[in-house]
Each structure stands twice: as C-alpha cells, then as structure tokens.
C-alpha positions as CSV (number, residue, x, y, z in Angstrom):
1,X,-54.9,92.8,68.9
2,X,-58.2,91.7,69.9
3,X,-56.7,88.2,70.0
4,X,-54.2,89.2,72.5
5,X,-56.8,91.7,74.5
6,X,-59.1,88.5,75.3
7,X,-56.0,85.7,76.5
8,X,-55.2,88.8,78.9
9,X,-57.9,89.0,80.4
10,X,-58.5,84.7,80.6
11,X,-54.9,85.5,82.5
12,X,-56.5,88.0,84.8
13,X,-59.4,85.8,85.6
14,X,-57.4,83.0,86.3
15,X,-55.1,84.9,88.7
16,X,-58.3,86.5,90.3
17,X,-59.4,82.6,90.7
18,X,-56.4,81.2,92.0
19,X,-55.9,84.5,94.6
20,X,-59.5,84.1,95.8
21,X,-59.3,80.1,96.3
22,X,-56.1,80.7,97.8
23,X,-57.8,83.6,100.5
24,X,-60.8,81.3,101.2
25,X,-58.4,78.4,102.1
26,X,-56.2,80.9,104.3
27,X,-59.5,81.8,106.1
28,X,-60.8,78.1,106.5
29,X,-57.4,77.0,108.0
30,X,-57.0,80.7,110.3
31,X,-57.0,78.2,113.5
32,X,-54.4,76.1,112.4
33,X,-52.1,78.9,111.9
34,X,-53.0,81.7,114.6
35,X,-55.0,79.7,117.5
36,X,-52.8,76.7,117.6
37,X,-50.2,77.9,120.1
38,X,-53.2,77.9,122.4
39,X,-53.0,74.3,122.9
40,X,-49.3,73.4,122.6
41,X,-47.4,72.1,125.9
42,X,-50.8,72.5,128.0
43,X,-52.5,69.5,129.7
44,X,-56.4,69.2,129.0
45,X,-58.2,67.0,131.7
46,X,-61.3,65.1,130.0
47,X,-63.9,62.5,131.6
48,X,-66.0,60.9,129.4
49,X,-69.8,62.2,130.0
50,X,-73.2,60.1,129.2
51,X,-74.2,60.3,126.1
52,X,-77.6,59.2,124.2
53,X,-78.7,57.8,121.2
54,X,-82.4,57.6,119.5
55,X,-84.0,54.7,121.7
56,X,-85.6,53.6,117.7
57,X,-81.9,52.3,117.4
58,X,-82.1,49.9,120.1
59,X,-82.4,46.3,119.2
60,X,-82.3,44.9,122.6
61,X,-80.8,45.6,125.3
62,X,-80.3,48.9,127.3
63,X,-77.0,50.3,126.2
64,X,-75.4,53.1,128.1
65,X,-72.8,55.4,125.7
66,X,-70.3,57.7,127.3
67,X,-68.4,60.2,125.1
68,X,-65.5,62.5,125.5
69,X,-64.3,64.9,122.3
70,X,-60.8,65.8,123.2
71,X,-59.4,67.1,120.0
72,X,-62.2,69.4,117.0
73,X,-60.8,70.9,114.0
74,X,-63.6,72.3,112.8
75,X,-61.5,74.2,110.1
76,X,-61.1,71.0,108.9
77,X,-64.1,68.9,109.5
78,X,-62.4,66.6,111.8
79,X,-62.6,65.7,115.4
80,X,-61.5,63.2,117.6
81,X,-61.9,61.4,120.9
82,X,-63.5,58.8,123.0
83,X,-66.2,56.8,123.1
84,X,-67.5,53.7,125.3
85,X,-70.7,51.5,124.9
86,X,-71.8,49.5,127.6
87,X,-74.4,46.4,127.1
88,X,-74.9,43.3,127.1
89,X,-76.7,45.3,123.8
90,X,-77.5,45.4,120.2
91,X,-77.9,48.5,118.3
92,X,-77.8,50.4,114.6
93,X,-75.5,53.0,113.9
94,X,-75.5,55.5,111.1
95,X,-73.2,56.9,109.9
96,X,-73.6,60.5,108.3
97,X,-69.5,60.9,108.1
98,X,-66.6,59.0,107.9
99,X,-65.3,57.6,111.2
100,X,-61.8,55.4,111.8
101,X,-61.5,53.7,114.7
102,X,-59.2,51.9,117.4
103,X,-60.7,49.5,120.1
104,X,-58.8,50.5,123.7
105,X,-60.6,47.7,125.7
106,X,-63.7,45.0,125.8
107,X,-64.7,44.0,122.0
108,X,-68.0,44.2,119.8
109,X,-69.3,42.3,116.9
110,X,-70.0,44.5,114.0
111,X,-72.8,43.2,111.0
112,X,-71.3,46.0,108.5
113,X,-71.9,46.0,104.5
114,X,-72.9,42.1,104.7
115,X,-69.3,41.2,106.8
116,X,-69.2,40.0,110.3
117,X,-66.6,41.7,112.3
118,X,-65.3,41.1,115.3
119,X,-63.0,43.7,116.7
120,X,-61.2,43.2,119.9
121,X,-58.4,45.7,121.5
122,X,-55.5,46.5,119.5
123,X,-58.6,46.2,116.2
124,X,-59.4,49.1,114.2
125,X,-61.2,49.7,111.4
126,X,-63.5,52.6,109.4
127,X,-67.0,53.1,108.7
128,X,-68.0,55.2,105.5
129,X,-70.5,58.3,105.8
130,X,-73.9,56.9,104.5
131,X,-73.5,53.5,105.6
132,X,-74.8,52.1,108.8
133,X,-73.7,49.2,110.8
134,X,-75.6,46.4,113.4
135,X,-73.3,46.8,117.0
136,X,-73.5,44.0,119.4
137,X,-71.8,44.9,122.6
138,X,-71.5,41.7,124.8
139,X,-70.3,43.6,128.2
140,X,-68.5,47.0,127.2
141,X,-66.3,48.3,124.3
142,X,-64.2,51.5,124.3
143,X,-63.0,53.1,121.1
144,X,-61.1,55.9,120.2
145,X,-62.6,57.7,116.8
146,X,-61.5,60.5,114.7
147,X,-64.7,61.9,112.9
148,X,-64.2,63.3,109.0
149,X,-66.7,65.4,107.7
150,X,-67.1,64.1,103.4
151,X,-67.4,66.4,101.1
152,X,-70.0,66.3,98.2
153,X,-67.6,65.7,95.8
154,X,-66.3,63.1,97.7
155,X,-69.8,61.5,97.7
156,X,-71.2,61.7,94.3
157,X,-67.4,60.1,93.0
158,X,-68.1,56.9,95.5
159,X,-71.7,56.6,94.3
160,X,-70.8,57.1,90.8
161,X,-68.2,54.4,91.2
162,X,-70.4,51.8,93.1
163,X,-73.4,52.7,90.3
164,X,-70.4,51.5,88.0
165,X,-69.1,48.8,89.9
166,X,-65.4,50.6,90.3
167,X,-64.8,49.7,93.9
C-alpha cells in the first residue's frame, strides 16, 4: 500500500508540474493570444531616429546610426526592425544577443570570429550573443535585424560545446 500511496503522489506532482509550466507559458505568451488583434490590418508609419553608440567603440571615423524598431515581442524576446550606419567609419560591435540580419542598401566589411566578410544588398547573415564584430562602413549600410534574446541554457550548451570542440 505504501508502494502505491508514494507513485500517487510522484503522479500528482508531476501533473502539478506540467499544469504550472503550462500556466507560466500561457502568461508569457498572453500578447500573442489577446493583444494581437491590435495590430492586424492597421498601417504603422515609422522613420528611422538617430541613434548612439559608446564613442570607446569608435575606431575611426565619425559614424552616424539611425534606428527604427517596428516590430517587439517582448513575450518572446524578440524584436525586429531597422537600422542604418553611415561612415566612411570603422567600429566594434558587441553583441549581448543574437541578431540575423539582411543588408537593404550600401554594403560593409565585417572582421567577425577571424573571417572577413563582406556583405552587400541582397547578403545576410547572423551574429551570436557574446561575440563582437569589427564594422567598416565605407559610405552607408542599411540592414534590417531581428533581435533574439538567448537563454542561459542556450549559453552554457554553446560554451560547453566550444570547451569541447563540438561546433
């Protein structure tokens, strides 16, 4: 009896488990599911606005940034929108999340984990969350970016697998 009494109640915390991580992900996700009509079949007007960096990430130079954040899902740790750099200019970016991105117009030569990139319109790529890369603008480069915030497990499993030499 006692046998049975204790793989009950294993069962009932379980269920209480599964219930609560269920109710914590309904809460995190309550915008996608009751705010979302909000923004369907409207029109949003955005202009990008100026935007500054640290001037220690300057390496020559004096870039001028512009931003514009047309789409945030904070429920999800994401956002999205545009960005635009304006040199000639050479700078260091860090990056404390993961970031994909698209080149709309101009181009920019990226020093990035050792490679030399050059990414023109039409180029995209992604930059991981604790890396940094070495930006050379030659005129003006426009990008659109979608931000993702990385979650600590997420971290510890890529260090762990470059400590290992998995990747």
């Amino acid at each position: 009896m006692e046998k049975k009494r204790k793989i009950v109640l294993a069962a009932m915390l379980v269920a209480v488990g599964v219930f609560s991580v269920a109710v914590a992900g309904l809460v995190r996700e309550r915008p996608a599911y009751l705010d979302y009509d909000d923004k369907v079949a409207t029109v949003s007007h955005h202009e990008l606005q100026p935007m500054s960096i640290d001037p220690s990430a300057v390496i020559s130079g004096s870039p001028k940034f512009s931003l514009i954040v047309f789409s945030d899902a904070k429920h999800l740790g994401s956002f999205s929108g545009i960005w635009e750099a304006t040199g000639p200019s050479k700078f260091v970016w860090k990056y404390g999340v993961d970031e994909s991105i698209f080149i709309l117009d101009g181009s920019v030569e990226l020093d990035y984990l050792g490679k030399k990139l050059t990414l023109n319109p039409g180029d995209s790529t992604f930059f991981a969350a604790g890396t940094e890369a070495v930006w050379i603008v030659p005129n003006r480069v426009r990008k659109t970016f979608e931000i993702y915030e990385v979650s600590r497990t997420t971290r510890l499993m890529r260090k762990l697998m470059a400590l290992f030499g998995a990747n």
